[in-house]
N, C-alpha and C positions, 0 to 999 in steps of 0.2 A: 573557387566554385565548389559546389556539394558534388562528391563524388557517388552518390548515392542516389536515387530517384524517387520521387514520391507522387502519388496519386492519393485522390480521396474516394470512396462511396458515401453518396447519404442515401439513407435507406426511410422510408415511411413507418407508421406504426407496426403496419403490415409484416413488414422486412423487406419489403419488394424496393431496389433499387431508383432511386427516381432521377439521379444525376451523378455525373462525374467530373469531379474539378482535378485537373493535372499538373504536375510542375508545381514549381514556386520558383521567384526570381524572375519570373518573365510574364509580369501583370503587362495588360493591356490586348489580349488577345484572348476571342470566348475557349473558354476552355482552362484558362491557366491561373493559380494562385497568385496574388502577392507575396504572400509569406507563410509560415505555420506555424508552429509549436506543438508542443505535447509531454508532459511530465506523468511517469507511468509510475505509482508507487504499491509497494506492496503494501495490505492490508488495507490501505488509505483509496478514496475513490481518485485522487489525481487529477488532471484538467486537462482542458487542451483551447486552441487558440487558432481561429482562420481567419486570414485578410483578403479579401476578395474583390474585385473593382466593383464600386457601386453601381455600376451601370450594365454589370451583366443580366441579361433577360432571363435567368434560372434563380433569382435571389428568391421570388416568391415561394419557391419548393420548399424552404428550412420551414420547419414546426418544432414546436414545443414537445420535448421528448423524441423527436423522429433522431435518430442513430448513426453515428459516424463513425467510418473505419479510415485505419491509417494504413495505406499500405507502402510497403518500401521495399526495392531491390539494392544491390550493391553488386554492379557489375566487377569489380577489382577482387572482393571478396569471394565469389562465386554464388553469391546470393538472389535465389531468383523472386521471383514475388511474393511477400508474406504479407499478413496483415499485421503490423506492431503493436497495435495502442485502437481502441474502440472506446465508445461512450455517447451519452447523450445531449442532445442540445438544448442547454439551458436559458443562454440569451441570446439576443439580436442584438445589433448595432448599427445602425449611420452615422459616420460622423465624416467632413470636408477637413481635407491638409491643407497645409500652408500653399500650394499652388492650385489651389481650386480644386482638386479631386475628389471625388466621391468615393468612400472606401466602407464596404460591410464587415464585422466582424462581427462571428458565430463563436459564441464561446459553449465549452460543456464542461463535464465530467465524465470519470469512467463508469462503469457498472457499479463499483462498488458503493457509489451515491446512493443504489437503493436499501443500503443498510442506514444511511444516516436518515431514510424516510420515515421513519418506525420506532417508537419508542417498547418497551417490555408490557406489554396488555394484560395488566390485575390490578385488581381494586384491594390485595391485600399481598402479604409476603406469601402466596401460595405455590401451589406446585407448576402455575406456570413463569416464575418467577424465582425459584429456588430450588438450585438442582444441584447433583453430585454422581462425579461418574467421570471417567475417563475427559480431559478435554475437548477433543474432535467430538465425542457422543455430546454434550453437553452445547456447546460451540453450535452444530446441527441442528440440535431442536430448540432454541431459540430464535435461530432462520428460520426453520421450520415454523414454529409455532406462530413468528411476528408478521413475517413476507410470505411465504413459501405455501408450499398445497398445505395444511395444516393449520394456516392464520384466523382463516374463519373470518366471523364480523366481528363488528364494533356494538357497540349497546344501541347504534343508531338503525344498525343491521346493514351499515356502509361493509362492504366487503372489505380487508386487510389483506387479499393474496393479489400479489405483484404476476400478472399474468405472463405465462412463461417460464416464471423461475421455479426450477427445480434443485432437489437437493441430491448431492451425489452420495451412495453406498458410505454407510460410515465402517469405518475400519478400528475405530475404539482407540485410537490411539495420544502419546498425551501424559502427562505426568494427574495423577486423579485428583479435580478440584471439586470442592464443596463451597458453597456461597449462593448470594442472592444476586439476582440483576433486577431486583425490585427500584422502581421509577427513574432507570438509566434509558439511556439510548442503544439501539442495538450494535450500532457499530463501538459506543466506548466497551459495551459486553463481549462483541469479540474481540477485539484489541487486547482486553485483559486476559481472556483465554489461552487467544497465540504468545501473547506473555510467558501466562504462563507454564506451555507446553512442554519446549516452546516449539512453534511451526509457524506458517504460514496457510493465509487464505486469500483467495480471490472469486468475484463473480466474474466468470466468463462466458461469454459468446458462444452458443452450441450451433446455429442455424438462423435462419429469418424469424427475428423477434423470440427468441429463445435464450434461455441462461442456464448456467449450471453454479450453483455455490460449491468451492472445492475448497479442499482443506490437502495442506502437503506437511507432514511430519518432520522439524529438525527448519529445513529451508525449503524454497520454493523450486531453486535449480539446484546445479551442483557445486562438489568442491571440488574449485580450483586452482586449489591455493598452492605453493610452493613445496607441501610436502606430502600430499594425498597419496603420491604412489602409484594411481590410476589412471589419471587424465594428465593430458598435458596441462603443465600450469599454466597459470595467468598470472605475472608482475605487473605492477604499473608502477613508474620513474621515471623522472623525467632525466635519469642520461641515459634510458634507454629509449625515447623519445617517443614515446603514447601517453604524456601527461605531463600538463602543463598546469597554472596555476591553482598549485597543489594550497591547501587549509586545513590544517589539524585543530581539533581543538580535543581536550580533554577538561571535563567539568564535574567538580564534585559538588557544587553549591547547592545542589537539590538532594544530593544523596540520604541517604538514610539506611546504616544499617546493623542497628538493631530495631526490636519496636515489645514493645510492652504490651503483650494482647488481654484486654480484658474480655472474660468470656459470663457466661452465664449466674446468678446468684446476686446476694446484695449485701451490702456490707464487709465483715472479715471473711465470709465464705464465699465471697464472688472469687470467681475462676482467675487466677496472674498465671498468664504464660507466655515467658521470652522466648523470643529466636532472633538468629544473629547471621550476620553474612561473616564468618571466619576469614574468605579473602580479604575483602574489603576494611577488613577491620586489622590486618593484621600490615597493610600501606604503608603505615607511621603510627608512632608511640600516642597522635592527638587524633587517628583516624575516625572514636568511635562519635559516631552521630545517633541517637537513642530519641524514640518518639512512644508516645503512649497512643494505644488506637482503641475504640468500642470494637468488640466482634461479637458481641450477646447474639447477633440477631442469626449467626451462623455455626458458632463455636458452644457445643453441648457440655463437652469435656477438654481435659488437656490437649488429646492429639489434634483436636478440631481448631483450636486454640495456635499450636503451635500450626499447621497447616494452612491456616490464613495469613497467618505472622510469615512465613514461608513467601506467598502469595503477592503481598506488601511489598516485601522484600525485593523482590524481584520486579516489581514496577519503579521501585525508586534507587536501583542501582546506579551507580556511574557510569557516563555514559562515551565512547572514543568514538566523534565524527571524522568523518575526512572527506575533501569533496575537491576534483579535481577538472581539468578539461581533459577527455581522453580525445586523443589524436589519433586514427586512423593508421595503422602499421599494418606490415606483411604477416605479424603474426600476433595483433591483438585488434580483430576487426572485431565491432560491435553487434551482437547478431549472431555471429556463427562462430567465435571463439568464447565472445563472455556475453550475457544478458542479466535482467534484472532475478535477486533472487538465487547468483551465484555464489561463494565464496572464492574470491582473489585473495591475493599478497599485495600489498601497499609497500613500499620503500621511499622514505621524505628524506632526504639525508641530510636535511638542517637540524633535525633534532636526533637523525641515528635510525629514526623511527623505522621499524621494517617487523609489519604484525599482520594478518590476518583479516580482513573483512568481510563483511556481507553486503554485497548490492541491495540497498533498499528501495531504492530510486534511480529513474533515467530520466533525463531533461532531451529530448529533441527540438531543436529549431532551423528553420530553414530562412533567412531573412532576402529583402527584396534585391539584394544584389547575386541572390543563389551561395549565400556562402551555409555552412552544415556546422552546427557543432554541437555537439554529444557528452553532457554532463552526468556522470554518474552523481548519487549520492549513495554513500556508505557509513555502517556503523559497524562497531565491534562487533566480531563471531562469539 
């Protein structure tokens, strides 16, 4: 059984509350779920999933875009009521089981959906569309400029501001990028951003139909990893037994790391300038993997040249996953020792492995017998 407790809100455009669904595992009574789900990822908008008897008298309340909060306590951990995972609702569902039952699911996403709503608004490579400046500055006014108070219209004079969403104080922070986010989508422009910073972003939840776009420097949460010095660590192993089907994978097939940046000019005087990932390349004797890329459209000079090459670079490194079931322990509860956005220590001791990670994902599900289980996903710090 889930040792953990869960409730929902769904909230109208408004923000005002219009129902509350409780439990999971104990369908058949008004008030209580079938089941739940909910996957929270950083940068990425995530999903979530509700099973609901079809015959409850409150199904007509769900609307298109009206808003769901996940809330959870963990009386064992000392965990009193938070909200975990929020977002909005994108579909409805009816569908009959195998013994005749009627079952609704409400599916969504998180907030961060409203970056994949929006594409870069210019009709040429201009300045709202080619920028350079710290990443966070940059990262910010491209929300700004696409969703945010700043969007303005469309050519139709259709408005482009996502009502509610605001942007938080930028603090400049960021390794300094130059480049275009001309005819991308706004969420592949941030993505590349936090790349390349690197940090973390999220849109969150400030109040009733309210957001904040935030931007967190390095990572989301903290280090917790085995040798910080300042926090107690976080291990996961399964012979210390908070992790159970442990999967590593380690992949170079997409790697790339040098690249051949062609910059500005035509002919023998067009701009060559390499850059090189020296870790990476430095693996094995046949590590080097070499690609040729246009940068004309952003690279004036050499340093501009190398700094995209840079850029590149860093989007197509190799990548360490590892994805585990974390189990519930006296001293690694989810929630109030580690959350998404942390740094932990991994130990797999089938391969020796014992490195470093970063929480970039959580999986929550609750299924119809009340059972809990709690997927991180992680990738190299």
């Amino acid at each position: 059984m889930a040792l953990s407790n869960y409730y929902i809100k769904l909230k109208d455009h408004s923000g005002a509350v219009v129902a509350l669904f409780a439990g999971a595992g104990r369908a058949g009574g008004r008030g209580d779920l079938r089941a739940l789900s909910y996957k929270k990822l950083l940068r990425y908008p995530g999903e979530w999933r509700l099973y609901i008897d079809g015959n409850d008298d409150r199904l007509p309340l769900f609307d298109y875009d009206y808003q769901v909060e996940f809330w959870r306590r963990d009386p064992v951990g000392g965990l009193a009521w938070y909200c975990d995972f929020e977002g909005f609702v994108r579909s409805l569902e009816f569908t009959q089981d195998e013994e005749g039952r009627d079952v609704f699911t409400a599916y969504g996403r998180g907030y961060n959906d409203l970056l994949t709503s929006e594409a870069v608004y210019s009709t040429s490579d201009s300045a709202l569309a080619r920028k350079a400046g710290p990443a966070e500055s940059v990262c910010k006014e491209f929300v700004n400029e696409g969703i945010g108070p700043g969007a303005g219209a469309d050519d139709l004079g259709l408005t482009r501001v996502r009502p509610g969403l605001t942007i938080e104080a930028d603090a400049a922070t960021g390794a300094v990028w130059q480049g275009t986010g001309f005819q991308k989508n706004l969420l592949d422009v941030c993505v590349t951003l936090a790349e390349y910073a690197p940090a973390d972003y999220m849109i969150v939840g400030t109040g009733p139909a309210t957001f904040e776009f935030q931007w967190r420097a390095g990572q989301w949460g903290q280090d917790k990893t085995s040798g910080n010095g300042v926090r107690p660590p976080v291990v996961f192993a399964a012979q210390l037994g908070n992790a159970t089907t442990m999967h590593y994978l380690l992949s170079r097939l997409e790697e790339v790391n040098v690249v051949y940046g062609l910059g500005s000019g035509v002919g023998a005087v067009r701009l060559l300038a390499s850059s090189a990932d020296a870790g990476a390349l430095a693996v094995s004797p046949w590590a080097r993997r070499a690609v040729t890329r246009q940068m004309s459209n952003g690279a004036q000079d050499l340093a501009d040249c190398q700094l995209l090459g840079q850029r590149f670079l860093a989007e197509q490194r190799a990548r360490a996953q590892l994805t585990f079931v974390a189990r519930q322990t006296a001293a690694t509860r989810y929630g109030r020792d580690w959350d998404w956005g942390d740094l932990v220590t991994a130990l797999y001791t089938k391969t020796g492995l014992q490195a470093d990670f970063k929480i970039v994902g959580v999986a929550v599900a609750v299924n119809a017998a009340g059972e809990e289980t709690i997927t991180p996903e992680v990738e190299d710090a």
